[in-house]
N, C-alpha and C positions, 0 to 999 in steps of 0.2 A: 547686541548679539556678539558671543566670545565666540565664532568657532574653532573647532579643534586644529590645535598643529602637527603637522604630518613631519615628521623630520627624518633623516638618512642616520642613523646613528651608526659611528667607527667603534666597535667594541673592542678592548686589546687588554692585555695584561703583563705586566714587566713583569721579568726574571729578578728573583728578592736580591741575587747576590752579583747578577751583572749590569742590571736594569737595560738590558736590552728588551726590543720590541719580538714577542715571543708569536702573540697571535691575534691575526687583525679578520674581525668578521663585519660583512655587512648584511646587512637586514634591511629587507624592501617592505613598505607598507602598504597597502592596497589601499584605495579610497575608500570612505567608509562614510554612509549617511545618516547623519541625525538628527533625529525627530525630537525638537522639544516643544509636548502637547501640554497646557494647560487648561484645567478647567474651576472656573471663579462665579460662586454663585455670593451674588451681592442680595441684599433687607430685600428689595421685590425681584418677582422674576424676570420683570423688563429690564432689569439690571447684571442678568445672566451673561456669562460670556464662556466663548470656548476659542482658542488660537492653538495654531498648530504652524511650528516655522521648522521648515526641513531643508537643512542646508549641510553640506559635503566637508571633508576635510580639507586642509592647507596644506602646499609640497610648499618646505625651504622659509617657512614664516611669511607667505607672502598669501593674502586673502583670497578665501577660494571663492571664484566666482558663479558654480556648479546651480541650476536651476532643476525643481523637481514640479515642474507645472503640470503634467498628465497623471501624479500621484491622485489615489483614491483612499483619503482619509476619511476612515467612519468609526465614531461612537455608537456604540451599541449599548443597552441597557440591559439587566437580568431580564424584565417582562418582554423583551425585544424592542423595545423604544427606541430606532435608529436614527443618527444625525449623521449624514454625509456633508462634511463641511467642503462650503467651496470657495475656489480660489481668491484672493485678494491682495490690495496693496501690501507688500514688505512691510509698511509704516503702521501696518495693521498691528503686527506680531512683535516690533522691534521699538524703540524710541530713537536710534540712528543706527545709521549701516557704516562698517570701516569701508572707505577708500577701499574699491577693486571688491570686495565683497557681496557676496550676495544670496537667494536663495528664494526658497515658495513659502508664500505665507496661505492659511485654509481658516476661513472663519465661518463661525455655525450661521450666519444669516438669522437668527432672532431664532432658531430652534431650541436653545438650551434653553427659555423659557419654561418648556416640561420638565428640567431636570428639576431636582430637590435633595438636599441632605440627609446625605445616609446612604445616597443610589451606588449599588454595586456597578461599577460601567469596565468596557472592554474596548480597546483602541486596535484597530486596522489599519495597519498603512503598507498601498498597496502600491508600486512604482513600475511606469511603463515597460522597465526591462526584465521584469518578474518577481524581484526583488519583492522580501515582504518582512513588516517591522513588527511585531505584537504585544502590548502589553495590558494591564487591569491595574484599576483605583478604587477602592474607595473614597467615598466626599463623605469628607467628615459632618460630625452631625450637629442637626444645629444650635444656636445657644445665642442669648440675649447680654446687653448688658444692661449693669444692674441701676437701673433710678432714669435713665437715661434715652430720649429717644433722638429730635435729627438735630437738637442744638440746645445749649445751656451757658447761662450764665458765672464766668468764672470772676472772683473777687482778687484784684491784681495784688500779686505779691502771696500768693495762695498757693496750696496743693492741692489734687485732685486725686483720691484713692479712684482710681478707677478697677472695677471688677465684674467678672462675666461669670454666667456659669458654664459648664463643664462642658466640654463639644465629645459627643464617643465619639473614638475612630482617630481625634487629632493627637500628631505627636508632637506637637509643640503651636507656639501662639505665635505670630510675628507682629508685634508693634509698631508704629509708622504715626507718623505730625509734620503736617506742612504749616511752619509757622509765619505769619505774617506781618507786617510793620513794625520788627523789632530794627530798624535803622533806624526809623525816626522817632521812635518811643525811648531807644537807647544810646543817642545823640548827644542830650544833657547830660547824659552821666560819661562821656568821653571813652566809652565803649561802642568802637569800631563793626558794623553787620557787614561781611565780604557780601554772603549772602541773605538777597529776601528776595521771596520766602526761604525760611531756613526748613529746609529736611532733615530729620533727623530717624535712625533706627532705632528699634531695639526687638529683645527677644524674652518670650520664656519660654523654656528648652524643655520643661515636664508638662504631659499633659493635663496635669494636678495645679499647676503654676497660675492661678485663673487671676491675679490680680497684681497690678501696677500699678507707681506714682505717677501723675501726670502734673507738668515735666521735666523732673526732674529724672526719672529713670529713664527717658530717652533718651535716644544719642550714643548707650554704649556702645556701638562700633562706631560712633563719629569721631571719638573723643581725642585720638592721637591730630585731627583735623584740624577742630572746632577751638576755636581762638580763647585760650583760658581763662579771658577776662569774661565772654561770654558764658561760657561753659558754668561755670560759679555764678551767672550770677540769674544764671534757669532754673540755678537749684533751688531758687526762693520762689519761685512761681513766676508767671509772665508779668509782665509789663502794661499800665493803665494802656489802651487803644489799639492793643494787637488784638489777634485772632487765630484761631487754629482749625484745622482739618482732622482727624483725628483718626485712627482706623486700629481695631486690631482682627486679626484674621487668621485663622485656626488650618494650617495644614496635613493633608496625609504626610506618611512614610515615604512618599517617593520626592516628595517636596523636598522636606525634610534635607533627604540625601542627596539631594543632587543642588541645590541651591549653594552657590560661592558668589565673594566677591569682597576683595579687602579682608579685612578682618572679619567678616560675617559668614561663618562657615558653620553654621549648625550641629553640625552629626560630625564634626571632626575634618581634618585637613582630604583624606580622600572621599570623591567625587562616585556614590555609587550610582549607577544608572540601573534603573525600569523595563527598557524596552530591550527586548530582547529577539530574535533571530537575524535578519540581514542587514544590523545595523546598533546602534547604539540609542542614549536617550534618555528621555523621564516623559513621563505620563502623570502630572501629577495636579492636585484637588486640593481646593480653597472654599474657605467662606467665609465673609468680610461681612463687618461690623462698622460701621462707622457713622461719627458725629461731629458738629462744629460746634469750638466754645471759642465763646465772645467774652475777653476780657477788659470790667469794664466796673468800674466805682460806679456809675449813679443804673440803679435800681430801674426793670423794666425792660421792656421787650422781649428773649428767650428768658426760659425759666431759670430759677437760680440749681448750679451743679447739685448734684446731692454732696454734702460735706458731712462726714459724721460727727 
């Protein structure tokens, strides 16, 4: 969780030809609540998910502790198909919380099951002091990929053209591989793994963009990281006895915009937000593809990748 920083800013301007202090303004911020709702429809519907983490701004760089537990978030559907998501662990919404930090986290309880690709949907968040947040998504629609279902056989030292078709609705693809036993596969060859599983990103940024190397295209934002003996040597394909995770996943425009973090900024360096009246935000929609390939010389078990 990044929350926002609230800071006092000294605004002033010198004088060009005396440099003196001509004029000093300050500006007060008011606290401000933000809702970031996502909604992730996964291959079956029991793999649906919907989180909504609403946590307040920071004074002076120091973690806002601000709770919105009496909040009333509800998904709403074009046919009126409602989900009132309810309260839950923090650890629901977040993978860690900073020191001093904290906030409400609202999950659907296994309702997002009805939802499906393509649902026009409308976010309500509604806060015990009257305050109220509102925005709308589309979920992109949905798409396969191609040769490919929950696992395949990859021949080490290989590329994987991987390719899907076209999702309406999405404006861009996000890429993602959790790769596995590249320590100990990568040991003899005197190439050091900091980490395993290694994670690695990638993107394609048009919603035309429906295909990717696997893995040698991943990693574009890891790459200033990722230890260049390693990096080089992904570019040839994996390693006999590793394995991978594998996912790519098609998001809306609100995604899109408001997703940061390192080098991985989508839509450009500013941050637009979704939600709009007593507060700030994104409201935004996924839908996830994903597969394991087992790389692996002797023939057997998952099916072999499709290679062209």
């Amino acid at each position: 969780m990044r929350p926002c920083v609230r800071y006092a800013w000294l605004l002033f301007a010198l004088a060009a030809s005396a440099c003196e202090l001509e004029e000093l303004t300050v500006i007060d911020f008011v606290d401000i609540v933000v809702a970031e709702v996502y909604v992730t429809l996964g291959d079956a519907p029991a793999e649906h998910r919907v989180r909504a983490l609403l946590h307040g701004t920071a004074a002076g760089g120091t973690p806002d502790g601000e709770t919105f537990d009496e909040a009333l978030v509800r998904i709403t559907r074009a046919d009126g198909f409602t989900i009132d998501l309810a309260l839950d662990l923090i650890t629901e919404c977040v993978d860690s919380v900073p020191v001093g930090a904290s906030g409400s986290c609202f999950v659907d309880g296994g309702q997002a099951a009805g939802l499906a690709p393509g649902d026009a949907l409308e976010l309500s968040v509604g806060l015990a002091d009257g305050r109220t947040l509102l925005a709308a998504s589309l979920i992109p629609g949905d798409f396969q990929l191609d040769g490919i279902s929950v696992s395949c056989r990859l021949v080490p030292e290989s590329l994987l053209p991987l390719l899907w078709s076209r999702s309406d609705g999405a404006w861009a693809y996000v890429n993602e591989t959790l790769i596995s036993g590249l320590r100990a596969a990568l040991a003899p060859e005197g190439i050091a793994v900091e980490d395993d599983p290694l994670y690695l990103l990638g993107l394609s940024i048009s919603a035309a963009d429906t295909t990717v190397m696997f893995p040698s295209e991943f990693g574009v934002f890891d790459r200033f990281d990722l230890d260049q003996d390693l990096a080089v040597r992904l570019q040839q394909g994996l390693p006999d006895g590793t394995d991978a995770l594998v996912s790519v996943t098609a998001v809306d425009r609100n995604y899109t915009n408001w997703v940061r973090g390192g080098n991985f900024n989508p839509s450009g360096q500013v941050r637009v937000a979704s939600v709009r009246g007593d507060g700030t935000g994104v409201f935004g929609a996924a839908v996830v593809r994903e597969f394991a390939v087992i790389s692996s010389a002797t023939p057997g078990g998952p099916p072999d990748c499709p290679i062209p």
